[in-house]
C-alpha positions in Angstrom: 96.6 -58.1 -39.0 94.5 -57.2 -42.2 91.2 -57.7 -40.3 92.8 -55.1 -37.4 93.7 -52.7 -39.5 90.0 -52.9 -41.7 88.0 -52.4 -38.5 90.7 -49.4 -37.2 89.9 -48.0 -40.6 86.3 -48.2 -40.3 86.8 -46.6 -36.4 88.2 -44.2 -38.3 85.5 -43.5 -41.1 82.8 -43.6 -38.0 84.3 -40.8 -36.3 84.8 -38.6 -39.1 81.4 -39.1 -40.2 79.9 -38.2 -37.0 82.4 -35.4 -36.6 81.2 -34.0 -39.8 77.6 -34.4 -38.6 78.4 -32.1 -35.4 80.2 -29.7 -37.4 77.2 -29.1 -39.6 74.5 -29.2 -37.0 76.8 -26.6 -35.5 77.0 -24.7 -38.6 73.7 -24.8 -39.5 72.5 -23.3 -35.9 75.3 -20.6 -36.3 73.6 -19.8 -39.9 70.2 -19.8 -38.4 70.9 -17.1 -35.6 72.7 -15.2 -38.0 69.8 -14.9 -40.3 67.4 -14.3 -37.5 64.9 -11.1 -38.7 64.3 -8.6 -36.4 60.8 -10.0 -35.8 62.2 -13.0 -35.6 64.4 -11.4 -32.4 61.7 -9.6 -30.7 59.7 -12.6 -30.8 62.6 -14.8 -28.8 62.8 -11.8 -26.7 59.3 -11.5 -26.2 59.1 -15.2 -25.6 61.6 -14.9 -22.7 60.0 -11.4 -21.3 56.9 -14.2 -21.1 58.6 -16.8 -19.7 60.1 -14.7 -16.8 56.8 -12.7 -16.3 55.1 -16.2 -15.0 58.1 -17.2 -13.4 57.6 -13.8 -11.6 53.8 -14.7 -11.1 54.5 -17.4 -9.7 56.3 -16.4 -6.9 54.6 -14.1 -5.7 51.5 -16.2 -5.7 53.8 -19.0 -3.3 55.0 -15.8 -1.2 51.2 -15.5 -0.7 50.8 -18.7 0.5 53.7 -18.3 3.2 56.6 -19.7 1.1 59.6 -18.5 1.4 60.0 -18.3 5.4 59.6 -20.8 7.8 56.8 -20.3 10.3 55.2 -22.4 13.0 51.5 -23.4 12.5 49.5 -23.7 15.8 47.1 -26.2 15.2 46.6 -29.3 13.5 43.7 -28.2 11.3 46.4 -25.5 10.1 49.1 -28.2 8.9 46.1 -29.9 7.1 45.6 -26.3 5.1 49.3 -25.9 4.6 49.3 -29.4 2.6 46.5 -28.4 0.7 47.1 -25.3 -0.4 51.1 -26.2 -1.0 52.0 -28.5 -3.5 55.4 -29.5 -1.4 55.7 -28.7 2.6 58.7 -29.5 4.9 57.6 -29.7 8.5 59.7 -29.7 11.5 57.9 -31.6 14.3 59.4 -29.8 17.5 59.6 -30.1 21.1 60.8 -26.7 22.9 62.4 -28.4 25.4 64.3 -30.5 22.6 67.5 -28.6 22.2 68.2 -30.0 19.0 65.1 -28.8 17.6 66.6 -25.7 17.5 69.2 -26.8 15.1 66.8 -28.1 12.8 64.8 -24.4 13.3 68.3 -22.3 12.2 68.7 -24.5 9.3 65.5 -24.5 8.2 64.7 -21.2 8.6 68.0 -20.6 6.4 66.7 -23.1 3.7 63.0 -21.7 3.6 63.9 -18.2 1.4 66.3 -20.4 -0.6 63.5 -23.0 -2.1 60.4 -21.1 -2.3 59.3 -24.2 -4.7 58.6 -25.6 -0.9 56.6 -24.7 2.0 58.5 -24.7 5.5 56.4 -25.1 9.0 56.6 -26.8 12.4 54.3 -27.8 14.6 55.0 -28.5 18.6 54.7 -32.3 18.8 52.9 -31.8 22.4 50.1 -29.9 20.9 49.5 -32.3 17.9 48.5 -35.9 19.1 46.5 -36.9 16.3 49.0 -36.0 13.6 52.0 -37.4 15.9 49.7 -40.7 16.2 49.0 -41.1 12.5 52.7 -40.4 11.1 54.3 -42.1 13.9 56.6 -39.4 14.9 58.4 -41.2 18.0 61.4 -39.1 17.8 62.3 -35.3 18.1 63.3 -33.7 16.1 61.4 -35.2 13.0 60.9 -34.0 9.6 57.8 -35.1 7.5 58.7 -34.5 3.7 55.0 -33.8 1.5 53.8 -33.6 -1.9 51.0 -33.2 -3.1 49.5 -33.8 0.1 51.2 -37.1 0.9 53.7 -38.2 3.2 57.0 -39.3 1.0 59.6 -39.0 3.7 61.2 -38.5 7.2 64.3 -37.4 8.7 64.7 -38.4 12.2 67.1 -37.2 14.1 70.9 -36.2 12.5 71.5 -40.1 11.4 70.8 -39.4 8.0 72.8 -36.2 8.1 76.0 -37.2 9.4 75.1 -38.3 13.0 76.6 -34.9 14.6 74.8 -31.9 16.0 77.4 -29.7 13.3 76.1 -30.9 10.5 76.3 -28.0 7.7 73.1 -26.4 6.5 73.8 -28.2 2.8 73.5 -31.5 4.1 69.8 -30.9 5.3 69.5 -29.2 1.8 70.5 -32.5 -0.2 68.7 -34.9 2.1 65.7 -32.7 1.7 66.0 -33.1 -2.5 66.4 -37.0 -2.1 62.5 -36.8 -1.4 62.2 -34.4 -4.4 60.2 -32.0 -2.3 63.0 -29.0 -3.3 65.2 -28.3 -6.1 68.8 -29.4 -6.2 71.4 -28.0 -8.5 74.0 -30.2 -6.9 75.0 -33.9 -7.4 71.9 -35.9 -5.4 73.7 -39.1 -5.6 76.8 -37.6 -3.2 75.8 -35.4 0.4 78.1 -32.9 0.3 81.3 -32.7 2.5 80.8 -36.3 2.6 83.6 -37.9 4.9 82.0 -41.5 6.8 79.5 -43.7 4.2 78.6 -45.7 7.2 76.4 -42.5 8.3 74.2 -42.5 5.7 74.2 -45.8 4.3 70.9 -46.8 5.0 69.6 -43.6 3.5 68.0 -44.7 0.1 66.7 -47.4 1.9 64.9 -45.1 4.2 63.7 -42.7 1.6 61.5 -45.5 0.3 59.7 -45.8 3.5 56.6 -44.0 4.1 55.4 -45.4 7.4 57.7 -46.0 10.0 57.9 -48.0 13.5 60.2 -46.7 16.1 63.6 -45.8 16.0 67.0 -46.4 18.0 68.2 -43.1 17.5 69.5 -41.3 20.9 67.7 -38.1 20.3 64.6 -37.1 22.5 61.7 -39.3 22.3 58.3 -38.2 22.1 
């Protein structure tokens, strides 16, 4: 019983000692933005005009480059360009007659303004052998997910995205940021309005593959 109550004593000591820490970090910060100068202030602020001035910049050099909305490329010469002017490119490979490629067009088209990090394009599938043969796009509607001007990622068909045609906009958005080709401010280890685990499952497996072989999905094949 002595030994217990020595080592809930020293439990005891530990937290007071490292609540006394935190309370004088705190106090010390609070001091510190107290005694700020007023040069000292205009330089933070300064700092920050900076900071969002590139920020700023930087934008407007992607809106250049097409970010911010999703358009269609018409050859395969332009995809090429698109990856290497654009750090990250999402890009829908379509089929007209595919209806749900249309799907994946609203959603994209909704996500493309939201993440102008990214660049969003699609290219008709029909009109793009060579890049169909080399990524091995079998099924429409597929997604080829790009950085730095390789290949890190597909989404084929809605498997990965619940398995229905009504899947919600957000889940597109979070299995996007599993490939780290857009920003996430949600929680990437959880799809959002997730209801059935057995639908995506197999995702992080799939994320890890950059070549694929064919696929048993029932959508339209190329």
């Amino acid at each position: 019983m002595a030994a217990q109550g020595n080592i809930e004593s020293l439990i005891q000591q530990k937290v007071l000692e490292a609540a006394s820490i935190v309370e004088e970090q705190v106090d010390s910060e609070l001091n510190r933005l107290e005694n700020l100068k007023e040069d000292d202030i205009d330089m933070v602020r300064e700092r920050r005009l900076q900071q969002l001035k590139k920020q700023q910049e930087l934008k407007q050099e992607l809106r250049q480059k097409g970010h911010g909305e999703y358009t269609a490329v018409a050859e395969e010469k332009d995809f090429f360009s698109a990856c290497k002017e654009s750090d990250k490119v999402i890009c829908h490979f379509y089929r007209d007659s595919t209806w749900r490629c249309k799907i994946v067009d609203k959603h994209l088209a909704t996500l493309a303004p939201k993440h102008i990090e990214a660049k969003f394009i699609k290219i008709d599938a029909e009109k793009s052998p060579f890049l169909v043969k080399r990524l091995r796009v079998v099924v429409l509607p597929t997604i080829a997910l790009i950085k730095d001007s390789k290949t890190v990622d597909f989404i084929v068909g809605f498997d990965d995205l619940g398995g229905s045609d009504d899947f919600p906009c957000e889940m597109l958005e979070w299995r996007i940021a599993c490939a780290g080709v857009i920003d996430y401010s949600g929680d990437i280890s959880q799809p959002p309005n997730f209801k059935n685990p057995n639908s995506t499952k197999k995702l992080f497996h799939q994320q890890k593959k950059i070549i694929r072989g064919g696929d048993d999905s029932d959508e339209d094949s190329n």
